[in-house]
PyMOL Python script that loads the backbone (N, CA, C, O; Angstrom):
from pymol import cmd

cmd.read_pdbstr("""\
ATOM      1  N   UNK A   1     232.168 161.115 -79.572  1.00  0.00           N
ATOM      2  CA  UNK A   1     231.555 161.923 -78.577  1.00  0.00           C
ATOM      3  C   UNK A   1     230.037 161.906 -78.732  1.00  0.00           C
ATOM      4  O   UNK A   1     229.365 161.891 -77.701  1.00  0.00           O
ATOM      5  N   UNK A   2     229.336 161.906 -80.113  1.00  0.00           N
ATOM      6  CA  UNK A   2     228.426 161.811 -80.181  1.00  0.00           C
ATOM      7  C   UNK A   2     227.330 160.401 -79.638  1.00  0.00           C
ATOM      8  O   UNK A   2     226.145 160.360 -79.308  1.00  0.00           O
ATOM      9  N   UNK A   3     228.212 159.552 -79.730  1.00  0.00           N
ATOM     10  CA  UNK A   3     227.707 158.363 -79.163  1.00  0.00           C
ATOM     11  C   UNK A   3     227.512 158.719 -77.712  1.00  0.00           C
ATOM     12  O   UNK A   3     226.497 158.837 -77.027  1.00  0.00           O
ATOM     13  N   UNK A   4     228.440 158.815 -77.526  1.00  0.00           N
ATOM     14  CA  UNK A   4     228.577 158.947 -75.990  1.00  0.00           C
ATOM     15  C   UNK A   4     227.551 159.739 -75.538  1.00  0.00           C
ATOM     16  O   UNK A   4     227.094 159.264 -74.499  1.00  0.00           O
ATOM     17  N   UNK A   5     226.964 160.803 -75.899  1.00  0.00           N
ATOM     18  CA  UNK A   5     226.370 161.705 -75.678  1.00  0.00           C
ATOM     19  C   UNK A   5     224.857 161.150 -75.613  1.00  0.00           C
ATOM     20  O   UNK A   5     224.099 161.267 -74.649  1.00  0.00           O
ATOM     21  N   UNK A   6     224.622 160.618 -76.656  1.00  0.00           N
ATOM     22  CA  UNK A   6     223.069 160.192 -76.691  1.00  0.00           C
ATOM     23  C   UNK A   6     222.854 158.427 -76.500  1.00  0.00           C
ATOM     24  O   UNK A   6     221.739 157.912 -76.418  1.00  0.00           O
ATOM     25  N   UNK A   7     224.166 157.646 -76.450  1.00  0.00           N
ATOM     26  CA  UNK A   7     224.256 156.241 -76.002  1.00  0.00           C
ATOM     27  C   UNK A   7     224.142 155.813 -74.261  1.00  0.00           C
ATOM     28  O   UNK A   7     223.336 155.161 -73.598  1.00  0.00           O
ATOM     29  N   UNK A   8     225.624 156.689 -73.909  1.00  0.00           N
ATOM     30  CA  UNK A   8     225.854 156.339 -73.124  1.00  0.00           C
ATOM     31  C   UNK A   8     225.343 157.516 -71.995  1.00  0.00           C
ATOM     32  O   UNK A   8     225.966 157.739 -70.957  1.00  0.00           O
ATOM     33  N   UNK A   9     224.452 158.023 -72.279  1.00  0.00           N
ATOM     34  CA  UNK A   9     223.790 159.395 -71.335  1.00  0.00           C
ATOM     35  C   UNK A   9     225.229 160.237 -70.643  1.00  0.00           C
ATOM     36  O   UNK A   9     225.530 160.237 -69.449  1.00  0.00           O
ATOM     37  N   UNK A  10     225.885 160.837 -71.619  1.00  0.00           N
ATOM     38  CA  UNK A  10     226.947 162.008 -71.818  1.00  0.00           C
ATOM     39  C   UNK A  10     228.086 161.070 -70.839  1.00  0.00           C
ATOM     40  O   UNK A  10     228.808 162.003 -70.489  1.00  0.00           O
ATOM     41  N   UNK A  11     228.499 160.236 -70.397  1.00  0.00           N
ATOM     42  CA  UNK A  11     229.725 159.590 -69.819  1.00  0.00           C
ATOM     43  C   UNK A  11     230.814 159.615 -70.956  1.00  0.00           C
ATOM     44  O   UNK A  11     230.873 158.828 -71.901  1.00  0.00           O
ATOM     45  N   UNK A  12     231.611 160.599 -70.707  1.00  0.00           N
ATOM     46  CA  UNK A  12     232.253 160.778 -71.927  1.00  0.00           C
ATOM     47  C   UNK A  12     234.108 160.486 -71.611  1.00  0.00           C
ATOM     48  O   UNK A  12     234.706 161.179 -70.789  1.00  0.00           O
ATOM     49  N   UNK A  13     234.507 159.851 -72.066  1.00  0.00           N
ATOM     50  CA  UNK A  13     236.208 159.242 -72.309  1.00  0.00           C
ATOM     51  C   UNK A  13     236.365 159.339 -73.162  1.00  0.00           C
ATOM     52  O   UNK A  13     235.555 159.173 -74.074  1.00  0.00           O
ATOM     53  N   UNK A  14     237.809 159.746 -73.266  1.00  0.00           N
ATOM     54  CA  UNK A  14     238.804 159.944 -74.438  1.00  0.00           C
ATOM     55  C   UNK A  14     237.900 159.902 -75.851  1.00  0.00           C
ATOM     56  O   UNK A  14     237.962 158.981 -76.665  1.00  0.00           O
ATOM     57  N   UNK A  15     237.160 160.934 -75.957  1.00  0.00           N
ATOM     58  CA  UNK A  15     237.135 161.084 -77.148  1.00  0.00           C
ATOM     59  C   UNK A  15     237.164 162.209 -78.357  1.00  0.00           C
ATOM     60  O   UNK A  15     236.364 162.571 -79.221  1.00  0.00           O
ATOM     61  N   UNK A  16     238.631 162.605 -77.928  1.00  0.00           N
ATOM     62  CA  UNK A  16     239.021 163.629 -78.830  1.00  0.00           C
ATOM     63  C   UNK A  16     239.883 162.904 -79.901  1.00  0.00           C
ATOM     64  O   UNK A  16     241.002 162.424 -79.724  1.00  0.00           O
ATOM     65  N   UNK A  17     239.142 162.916 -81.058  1.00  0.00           N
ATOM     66  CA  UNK A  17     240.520 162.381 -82.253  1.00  0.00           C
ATOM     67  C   UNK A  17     240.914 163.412 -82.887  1.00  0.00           C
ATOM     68  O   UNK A  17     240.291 164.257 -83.531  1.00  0.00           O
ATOM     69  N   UNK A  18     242.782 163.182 -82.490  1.00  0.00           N
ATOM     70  CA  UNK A  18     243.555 164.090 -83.600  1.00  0.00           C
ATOM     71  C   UNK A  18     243.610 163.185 -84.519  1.00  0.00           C
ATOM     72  O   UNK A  18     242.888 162.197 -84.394  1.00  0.00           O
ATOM     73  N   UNK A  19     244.351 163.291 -85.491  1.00  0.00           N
ATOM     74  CA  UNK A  19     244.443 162.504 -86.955  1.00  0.00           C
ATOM     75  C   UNK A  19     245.251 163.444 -87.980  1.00  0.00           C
ATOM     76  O   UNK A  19     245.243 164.671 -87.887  1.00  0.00           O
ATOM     77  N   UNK A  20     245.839 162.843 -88.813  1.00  0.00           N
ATOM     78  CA  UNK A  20     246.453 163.177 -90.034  1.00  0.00           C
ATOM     79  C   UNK A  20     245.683 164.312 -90.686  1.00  0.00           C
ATOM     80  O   UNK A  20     244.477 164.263 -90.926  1.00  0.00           O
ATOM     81  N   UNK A  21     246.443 165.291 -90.938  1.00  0.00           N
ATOM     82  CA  UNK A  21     245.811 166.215 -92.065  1.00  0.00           C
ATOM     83  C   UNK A  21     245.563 165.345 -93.341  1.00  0.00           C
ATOM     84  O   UNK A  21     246.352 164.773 -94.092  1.00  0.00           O
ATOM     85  N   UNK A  22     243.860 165.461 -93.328  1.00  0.00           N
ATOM     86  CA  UNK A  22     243.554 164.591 -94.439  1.00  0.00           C
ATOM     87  C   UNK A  22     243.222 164.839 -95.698  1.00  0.00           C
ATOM     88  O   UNK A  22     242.814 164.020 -96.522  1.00  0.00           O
ATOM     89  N   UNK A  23     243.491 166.552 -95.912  1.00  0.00           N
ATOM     90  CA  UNK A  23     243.740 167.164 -96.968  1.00  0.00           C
ATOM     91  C   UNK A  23     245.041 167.153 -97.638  1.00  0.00           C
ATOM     92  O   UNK A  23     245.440 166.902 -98.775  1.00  0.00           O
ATOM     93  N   UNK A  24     245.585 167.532 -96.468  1.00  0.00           N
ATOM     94  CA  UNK A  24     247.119 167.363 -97.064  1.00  0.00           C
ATOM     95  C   UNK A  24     247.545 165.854 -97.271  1.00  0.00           C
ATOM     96  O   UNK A  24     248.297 165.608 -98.215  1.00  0.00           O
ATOM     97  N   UNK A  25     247.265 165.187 -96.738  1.00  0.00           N
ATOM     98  CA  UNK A  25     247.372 163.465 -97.031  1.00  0.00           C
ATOM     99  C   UNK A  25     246.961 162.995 -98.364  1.00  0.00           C
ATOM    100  O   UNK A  25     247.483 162.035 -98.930  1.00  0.00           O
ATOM    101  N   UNK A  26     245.784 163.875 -98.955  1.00  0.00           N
ATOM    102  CA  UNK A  26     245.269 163.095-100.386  1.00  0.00           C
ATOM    103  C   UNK A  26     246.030 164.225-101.250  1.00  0.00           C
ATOM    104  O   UNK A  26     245.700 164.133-102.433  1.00  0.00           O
ATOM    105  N   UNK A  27     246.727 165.013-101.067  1.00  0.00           N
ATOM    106  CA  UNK A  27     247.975 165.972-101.546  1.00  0.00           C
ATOM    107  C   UNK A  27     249.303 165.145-101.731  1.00  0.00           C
ATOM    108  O   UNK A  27     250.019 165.424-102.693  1.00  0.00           O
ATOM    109  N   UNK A  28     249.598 164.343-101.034  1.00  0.00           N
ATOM    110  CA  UNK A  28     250.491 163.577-101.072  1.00  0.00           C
ATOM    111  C   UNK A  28     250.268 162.472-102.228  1.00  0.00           C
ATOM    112  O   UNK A  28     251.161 162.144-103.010  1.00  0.00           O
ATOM    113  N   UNK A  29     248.846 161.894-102.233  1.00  0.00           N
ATOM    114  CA  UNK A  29     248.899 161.330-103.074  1.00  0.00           C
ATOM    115  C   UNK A  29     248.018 161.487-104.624  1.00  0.00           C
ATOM    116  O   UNK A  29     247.395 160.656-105.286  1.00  0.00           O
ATOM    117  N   UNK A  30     248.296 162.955-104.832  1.00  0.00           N
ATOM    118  CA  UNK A  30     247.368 163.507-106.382  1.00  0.00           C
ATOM    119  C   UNK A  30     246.356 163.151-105.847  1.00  0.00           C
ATOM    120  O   UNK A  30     245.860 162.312-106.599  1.00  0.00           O
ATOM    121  N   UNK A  31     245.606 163.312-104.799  1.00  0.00           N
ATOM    122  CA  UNK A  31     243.789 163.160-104.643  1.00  0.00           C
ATOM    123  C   UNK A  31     243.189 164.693-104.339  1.00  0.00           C
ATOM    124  O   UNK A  31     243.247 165.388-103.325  1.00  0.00           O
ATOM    125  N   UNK A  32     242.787 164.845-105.216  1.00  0.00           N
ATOM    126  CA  UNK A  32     242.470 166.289-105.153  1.00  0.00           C
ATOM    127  C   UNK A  32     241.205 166.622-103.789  1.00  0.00           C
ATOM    128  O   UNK A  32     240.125 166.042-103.678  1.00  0.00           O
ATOM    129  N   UNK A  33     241.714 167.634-102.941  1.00  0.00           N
ATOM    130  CA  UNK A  33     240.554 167.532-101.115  1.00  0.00           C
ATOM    131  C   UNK A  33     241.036 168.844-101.342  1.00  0.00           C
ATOM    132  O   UNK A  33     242.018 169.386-101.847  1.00  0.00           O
ATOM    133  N   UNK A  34     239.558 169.273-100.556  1.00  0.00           N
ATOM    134  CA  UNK A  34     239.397 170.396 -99.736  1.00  0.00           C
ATOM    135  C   UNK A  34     238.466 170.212 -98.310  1.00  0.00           C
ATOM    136  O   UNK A  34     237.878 169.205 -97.916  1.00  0.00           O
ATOM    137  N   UNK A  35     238.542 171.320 -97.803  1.00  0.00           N
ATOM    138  CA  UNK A  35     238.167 171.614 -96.452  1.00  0.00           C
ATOM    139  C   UNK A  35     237.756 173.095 -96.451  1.00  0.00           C
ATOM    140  O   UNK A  35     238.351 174.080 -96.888  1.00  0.00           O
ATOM    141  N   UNK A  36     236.090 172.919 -95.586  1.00  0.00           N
ATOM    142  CA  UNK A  36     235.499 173.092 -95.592  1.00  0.00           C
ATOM    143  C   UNK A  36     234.922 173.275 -93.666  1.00  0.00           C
ATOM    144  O   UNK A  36     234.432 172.458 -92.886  1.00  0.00           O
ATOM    145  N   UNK A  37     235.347 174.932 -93.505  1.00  0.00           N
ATOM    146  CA  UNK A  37     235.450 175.435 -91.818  1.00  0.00           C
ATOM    147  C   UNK A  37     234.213 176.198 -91.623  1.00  0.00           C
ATOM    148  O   UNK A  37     234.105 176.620 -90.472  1.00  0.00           O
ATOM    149  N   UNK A  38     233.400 176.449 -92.287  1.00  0.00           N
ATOM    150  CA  UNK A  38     231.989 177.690 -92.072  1.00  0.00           C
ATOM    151  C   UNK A  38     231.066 176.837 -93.161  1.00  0.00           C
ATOM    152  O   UNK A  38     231.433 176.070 -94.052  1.00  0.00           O
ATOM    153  N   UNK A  39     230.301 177.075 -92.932  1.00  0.00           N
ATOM    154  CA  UNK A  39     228.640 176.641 -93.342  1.00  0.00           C
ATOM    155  C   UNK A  39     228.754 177.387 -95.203  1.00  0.00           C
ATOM    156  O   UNK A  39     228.639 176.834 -96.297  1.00  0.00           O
ATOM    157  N   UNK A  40     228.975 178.573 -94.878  1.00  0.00           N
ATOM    158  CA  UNK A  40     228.848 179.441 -96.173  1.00  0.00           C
ATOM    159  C   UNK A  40     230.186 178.778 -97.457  1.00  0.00           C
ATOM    160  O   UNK A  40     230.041 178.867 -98.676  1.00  0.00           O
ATOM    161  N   UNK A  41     231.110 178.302 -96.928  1.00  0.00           N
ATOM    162  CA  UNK A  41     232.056 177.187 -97.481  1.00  0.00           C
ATOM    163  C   UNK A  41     231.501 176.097 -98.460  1.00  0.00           C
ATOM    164  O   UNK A  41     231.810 175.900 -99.635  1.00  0.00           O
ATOM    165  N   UNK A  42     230.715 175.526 -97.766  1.00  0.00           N
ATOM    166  CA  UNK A  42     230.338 174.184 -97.950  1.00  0.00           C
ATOM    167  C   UNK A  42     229.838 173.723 -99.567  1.00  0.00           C
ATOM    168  O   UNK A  42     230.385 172.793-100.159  1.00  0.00           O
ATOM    169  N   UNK A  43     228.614 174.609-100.213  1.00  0.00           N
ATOM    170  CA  UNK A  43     228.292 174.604-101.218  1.00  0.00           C
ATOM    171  C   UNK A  43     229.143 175.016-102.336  1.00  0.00           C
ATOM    172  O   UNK A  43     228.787 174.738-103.481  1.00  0.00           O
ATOM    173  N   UNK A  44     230.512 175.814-102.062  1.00  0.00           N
ATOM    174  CA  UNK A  44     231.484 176.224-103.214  1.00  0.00           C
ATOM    175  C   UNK A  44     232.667 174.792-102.895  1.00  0.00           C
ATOM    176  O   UNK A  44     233.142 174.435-103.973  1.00  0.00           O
ATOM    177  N   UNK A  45     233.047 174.198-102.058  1.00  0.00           N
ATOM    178  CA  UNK A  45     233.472 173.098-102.273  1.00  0.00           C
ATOM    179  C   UNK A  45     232.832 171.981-102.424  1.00  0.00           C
ATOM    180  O   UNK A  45     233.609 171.032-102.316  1.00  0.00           O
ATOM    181  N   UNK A  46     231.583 171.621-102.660  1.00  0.00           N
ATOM    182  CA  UNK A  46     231.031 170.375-103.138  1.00  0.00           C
ATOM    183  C   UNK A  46     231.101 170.740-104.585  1.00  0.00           C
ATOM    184  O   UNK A  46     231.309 169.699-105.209  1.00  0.00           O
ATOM    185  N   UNK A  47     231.019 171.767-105.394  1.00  0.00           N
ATOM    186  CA  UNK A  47     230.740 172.189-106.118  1.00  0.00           C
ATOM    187  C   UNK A  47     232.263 171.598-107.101  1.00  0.00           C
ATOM    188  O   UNK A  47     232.255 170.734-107.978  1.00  0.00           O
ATOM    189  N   UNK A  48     233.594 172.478-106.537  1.00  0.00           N
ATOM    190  CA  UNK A  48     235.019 171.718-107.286  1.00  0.00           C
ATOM    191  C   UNK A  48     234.899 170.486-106.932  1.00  0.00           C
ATOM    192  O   UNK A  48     235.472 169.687-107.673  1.00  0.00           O
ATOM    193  N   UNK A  49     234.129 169.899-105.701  1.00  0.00           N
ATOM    194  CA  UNK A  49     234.898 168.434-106.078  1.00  0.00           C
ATOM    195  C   UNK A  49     234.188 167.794-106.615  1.00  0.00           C
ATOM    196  O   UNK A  49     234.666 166.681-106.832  1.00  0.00           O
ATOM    197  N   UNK A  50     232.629 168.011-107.188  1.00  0.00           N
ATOM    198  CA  UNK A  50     232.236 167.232-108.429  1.00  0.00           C
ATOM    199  C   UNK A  50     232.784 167.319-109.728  1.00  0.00           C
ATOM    200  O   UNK A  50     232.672 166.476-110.617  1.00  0.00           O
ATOM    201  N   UNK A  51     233.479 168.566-109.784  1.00  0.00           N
ATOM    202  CA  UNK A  51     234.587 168.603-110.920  1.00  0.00           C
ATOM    203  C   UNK A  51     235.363 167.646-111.184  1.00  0.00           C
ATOM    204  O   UNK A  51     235.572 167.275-112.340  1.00  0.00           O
ATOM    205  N   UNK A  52     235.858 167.153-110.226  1.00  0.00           N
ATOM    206  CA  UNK A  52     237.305 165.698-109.994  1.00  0.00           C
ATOM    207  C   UNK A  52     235.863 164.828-110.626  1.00  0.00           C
ATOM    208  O   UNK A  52     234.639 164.710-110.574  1.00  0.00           O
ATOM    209  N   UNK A  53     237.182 164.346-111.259  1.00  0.00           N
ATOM    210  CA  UNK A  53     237.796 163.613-112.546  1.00  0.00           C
ATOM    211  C   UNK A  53     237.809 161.940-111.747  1.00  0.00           C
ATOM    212  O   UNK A  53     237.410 160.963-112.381  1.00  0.00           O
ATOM    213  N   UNK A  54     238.239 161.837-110.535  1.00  0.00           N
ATOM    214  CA  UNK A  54     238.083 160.904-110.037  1.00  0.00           C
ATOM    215  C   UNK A  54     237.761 160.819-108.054  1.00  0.00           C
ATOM    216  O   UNK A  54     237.101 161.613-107.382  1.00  0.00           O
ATOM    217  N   UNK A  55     238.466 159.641-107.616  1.00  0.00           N
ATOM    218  CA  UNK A  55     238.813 160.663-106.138  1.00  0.00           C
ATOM    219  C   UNK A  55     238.543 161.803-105.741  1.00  0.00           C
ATOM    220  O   UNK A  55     238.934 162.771-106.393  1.00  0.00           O
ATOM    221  N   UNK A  56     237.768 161.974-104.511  1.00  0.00           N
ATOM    222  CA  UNK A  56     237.926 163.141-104.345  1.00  0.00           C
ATOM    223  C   UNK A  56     237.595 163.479-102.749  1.00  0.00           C
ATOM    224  O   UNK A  56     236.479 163.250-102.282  1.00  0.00           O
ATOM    225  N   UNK A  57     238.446 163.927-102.129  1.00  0.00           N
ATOM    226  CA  UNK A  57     237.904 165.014-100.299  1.00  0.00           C
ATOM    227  C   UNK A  57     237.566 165.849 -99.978  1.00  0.00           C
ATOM    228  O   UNK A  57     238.103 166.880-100.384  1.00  0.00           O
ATOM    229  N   UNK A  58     236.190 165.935 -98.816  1.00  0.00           N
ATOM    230  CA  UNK A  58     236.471 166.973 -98.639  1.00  0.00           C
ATOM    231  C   UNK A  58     235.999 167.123 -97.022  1.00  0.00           C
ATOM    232  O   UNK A  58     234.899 166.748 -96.614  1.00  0.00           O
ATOM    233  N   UNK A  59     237.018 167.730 -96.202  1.00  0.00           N
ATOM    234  CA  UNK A  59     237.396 167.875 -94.596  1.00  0.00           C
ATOM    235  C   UNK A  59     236.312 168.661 -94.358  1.00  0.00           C
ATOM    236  O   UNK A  59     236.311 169.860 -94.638  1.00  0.00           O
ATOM    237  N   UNK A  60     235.162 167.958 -93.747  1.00  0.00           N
ATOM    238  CA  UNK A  60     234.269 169.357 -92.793  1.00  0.00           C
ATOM    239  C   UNK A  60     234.710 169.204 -91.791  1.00  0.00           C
ATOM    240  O   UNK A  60     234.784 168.086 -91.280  1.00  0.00           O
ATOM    241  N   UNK A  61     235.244 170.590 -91.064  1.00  0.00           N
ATOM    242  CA  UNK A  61     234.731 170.794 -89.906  1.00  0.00           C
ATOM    243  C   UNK A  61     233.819 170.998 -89.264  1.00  0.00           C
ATOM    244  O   UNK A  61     232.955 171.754 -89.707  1.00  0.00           O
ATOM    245  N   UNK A  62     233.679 170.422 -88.027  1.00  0.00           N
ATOM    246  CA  UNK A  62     232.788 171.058 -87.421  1.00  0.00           C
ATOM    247  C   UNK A  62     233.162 170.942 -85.761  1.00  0.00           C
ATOM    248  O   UNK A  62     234.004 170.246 -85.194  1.00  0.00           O
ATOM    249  N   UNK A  63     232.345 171.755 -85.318  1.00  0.00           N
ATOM    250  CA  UNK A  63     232.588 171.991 -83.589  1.00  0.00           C
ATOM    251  C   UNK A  63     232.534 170.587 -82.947  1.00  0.00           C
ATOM    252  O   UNK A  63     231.826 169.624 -83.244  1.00  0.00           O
ATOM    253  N   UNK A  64     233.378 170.714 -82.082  1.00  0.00           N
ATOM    254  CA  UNK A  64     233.001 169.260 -81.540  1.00  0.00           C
ATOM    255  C   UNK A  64     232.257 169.013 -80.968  1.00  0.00           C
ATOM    256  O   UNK A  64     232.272 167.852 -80.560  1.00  0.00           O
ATOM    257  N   UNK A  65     230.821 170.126 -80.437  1.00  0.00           N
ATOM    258  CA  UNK A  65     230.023 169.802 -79.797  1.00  0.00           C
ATOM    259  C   UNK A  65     228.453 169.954 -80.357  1.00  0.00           C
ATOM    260  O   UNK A  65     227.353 170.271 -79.904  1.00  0.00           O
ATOM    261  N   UNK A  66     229.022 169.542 -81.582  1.00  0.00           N
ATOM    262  CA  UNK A  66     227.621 169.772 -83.109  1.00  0.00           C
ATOM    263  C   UNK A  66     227.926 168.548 -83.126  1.00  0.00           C
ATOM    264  O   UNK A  66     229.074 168.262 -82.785  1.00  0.00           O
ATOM    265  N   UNK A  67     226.886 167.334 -83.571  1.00  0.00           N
ATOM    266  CA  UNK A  67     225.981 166.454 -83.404  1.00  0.00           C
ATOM    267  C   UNK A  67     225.736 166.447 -85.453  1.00  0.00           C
ATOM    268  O   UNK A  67     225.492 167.407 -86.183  1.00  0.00           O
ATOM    269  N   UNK A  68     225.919 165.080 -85.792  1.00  0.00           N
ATOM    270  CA  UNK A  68     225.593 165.159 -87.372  1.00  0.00           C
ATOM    271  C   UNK A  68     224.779 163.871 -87.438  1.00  0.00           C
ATOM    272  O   UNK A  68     225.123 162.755 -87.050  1.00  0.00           O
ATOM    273  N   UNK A  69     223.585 164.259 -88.028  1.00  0.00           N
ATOM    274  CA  UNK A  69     222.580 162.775 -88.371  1.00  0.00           C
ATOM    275  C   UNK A  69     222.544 163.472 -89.739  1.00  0.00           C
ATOM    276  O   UNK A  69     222.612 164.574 -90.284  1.00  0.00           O
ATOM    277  N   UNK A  70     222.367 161.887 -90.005  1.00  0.00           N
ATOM    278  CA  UNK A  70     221.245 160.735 -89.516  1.00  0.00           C
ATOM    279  C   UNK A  70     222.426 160.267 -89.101  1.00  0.00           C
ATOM    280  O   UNK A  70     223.552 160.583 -89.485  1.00  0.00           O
ATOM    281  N   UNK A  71     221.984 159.233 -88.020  1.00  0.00           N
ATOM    282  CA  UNK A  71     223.164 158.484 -87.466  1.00  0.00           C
ATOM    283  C   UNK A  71     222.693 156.699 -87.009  1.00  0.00           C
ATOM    284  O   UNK A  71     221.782 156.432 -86.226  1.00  0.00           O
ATOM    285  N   UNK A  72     223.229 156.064 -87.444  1.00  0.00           N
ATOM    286  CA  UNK A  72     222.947 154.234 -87.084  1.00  0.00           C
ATOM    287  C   UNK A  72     223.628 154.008 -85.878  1.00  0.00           C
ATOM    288  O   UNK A  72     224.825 154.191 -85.660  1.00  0.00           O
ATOM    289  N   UNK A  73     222.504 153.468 -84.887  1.00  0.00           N
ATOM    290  CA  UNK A  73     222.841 152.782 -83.405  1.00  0.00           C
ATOM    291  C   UNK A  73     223.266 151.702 -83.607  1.00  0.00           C
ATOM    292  O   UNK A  73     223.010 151.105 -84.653  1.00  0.00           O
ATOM    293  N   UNK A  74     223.948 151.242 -82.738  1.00  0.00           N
ATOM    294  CA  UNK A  74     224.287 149.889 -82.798  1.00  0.00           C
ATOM    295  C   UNK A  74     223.708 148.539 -83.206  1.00  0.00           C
ATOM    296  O   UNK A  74     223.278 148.065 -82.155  1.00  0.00           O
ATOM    297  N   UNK A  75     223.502 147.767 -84.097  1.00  0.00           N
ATOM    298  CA  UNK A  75     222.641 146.588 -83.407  1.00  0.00           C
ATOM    299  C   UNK A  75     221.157 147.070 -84.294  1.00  0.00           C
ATOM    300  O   UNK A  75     220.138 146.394 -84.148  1.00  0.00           O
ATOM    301  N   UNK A  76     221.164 147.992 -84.983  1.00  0.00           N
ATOM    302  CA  UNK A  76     219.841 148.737 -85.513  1.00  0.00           C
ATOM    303  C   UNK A  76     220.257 148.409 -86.932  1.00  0.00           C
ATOM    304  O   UNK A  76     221.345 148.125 -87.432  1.00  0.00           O
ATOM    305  N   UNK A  77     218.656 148.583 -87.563  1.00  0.00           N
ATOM    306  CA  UNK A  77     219.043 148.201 -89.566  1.00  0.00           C
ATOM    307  C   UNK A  77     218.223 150.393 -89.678  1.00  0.00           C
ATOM    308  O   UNK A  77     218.024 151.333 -88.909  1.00  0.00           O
ATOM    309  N   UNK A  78     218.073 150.077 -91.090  1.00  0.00           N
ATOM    310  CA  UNK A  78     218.117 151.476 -91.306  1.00  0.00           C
ATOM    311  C   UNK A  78     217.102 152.239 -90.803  1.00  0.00           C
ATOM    312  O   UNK A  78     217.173 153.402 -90.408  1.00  0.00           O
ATOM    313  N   UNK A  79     215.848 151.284 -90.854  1.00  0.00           N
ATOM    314  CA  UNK A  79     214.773 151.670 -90.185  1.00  0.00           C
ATOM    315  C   UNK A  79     214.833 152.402 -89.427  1.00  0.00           C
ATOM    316  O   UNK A  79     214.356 153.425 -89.919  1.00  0.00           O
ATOM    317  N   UNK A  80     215.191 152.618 -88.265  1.00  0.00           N
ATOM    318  CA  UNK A  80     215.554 152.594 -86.844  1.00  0.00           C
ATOM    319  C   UNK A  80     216.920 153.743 -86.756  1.00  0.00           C
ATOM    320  O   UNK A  80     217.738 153.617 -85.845  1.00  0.00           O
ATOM    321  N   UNK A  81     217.060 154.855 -87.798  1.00  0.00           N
ATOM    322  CA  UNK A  81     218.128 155.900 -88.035  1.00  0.00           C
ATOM    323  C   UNK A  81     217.420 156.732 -87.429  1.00  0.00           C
ATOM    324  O   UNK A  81     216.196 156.827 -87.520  1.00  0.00           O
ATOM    325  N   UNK A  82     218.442 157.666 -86.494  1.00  0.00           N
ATOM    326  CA  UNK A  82     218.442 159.022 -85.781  1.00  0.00           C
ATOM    327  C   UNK A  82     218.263 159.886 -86.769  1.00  0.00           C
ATOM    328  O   UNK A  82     219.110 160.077 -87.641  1.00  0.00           O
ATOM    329  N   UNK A  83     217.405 160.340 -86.724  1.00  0.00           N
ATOM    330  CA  UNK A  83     217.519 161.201 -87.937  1.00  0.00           C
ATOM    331  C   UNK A  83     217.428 162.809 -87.104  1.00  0.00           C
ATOM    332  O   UNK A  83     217.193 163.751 -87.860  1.00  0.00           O
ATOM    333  N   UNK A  84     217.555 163.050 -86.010  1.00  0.00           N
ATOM    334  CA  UNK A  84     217.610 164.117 -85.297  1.00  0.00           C
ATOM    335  C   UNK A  84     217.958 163.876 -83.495  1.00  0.00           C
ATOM    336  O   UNK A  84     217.704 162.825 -82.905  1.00  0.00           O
ATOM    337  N   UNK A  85     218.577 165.100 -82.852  1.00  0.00           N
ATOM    338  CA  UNK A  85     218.447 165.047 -81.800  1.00  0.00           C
ATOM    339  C   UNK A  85     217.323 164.275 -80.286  1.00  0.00           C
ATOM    340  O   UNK A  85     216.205 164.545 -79.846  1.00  0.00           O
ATOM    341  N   UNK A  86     217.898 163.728 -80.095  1.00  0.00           N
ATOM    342  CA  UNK A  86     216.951 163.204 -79.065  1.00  0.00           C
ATOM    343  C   UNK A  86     215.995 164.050 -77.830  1.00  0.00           C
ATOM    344  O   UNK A  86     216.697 164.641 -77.010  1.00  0.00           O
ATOM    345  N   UNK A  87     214.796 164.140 -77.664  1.00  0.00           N
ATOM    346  CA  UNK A  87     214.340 165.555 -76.999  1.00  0.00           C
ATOM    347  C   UNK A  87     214.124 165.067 -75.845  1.00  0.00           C
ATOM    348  O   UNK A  87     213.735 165.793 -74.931  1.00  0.00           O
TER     349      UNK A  87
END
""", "prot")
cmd.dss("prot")
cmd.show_as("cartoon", "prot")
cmd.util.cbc("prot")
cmd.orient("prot")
């Protein structure tokens, strides 16, 4: 969506992804994940999963209509990273 948004000047298709619970997925396989739904979250789970020992997840949410940079365009080297909203 985010592409779409600042690529393709908001023409937006199918782009809602559901997907596998990917907490519970690295549960399945001893990979120790968490998830991570509020801002105030965030710093107490980076925190256990530098604990792990190896592997490790962790699920942010976020709104689907929050925007995450830095972000690489197509066809671009690093130089050339979004590093914020377009004004």
């Amino acid at each position: 969506r985010q592409w779409q948004e600042i690529i393709y000047d908001e023409n937006y298709h199918s782009a809602e992804l559901l997907g596998p619970d990917l907490v519970r997925l690295c549960e399945a396989y001893g990979i120790p994940a968490w998830r991570a739904t509020r801002p105030e979250e965030v710093a107490g789970v980076i925190a256990e999963a530098r604990k792990a020992p190896g592997p490790a997840l962790i699920d942010f949410q976020l709104d689907e209509a929050q925007n995450v940079y830095p972000m690489m365009l197509p066809g671009k080297g690093l130089s050339d990273m979004v590093e914020g909203a377009p004004e």
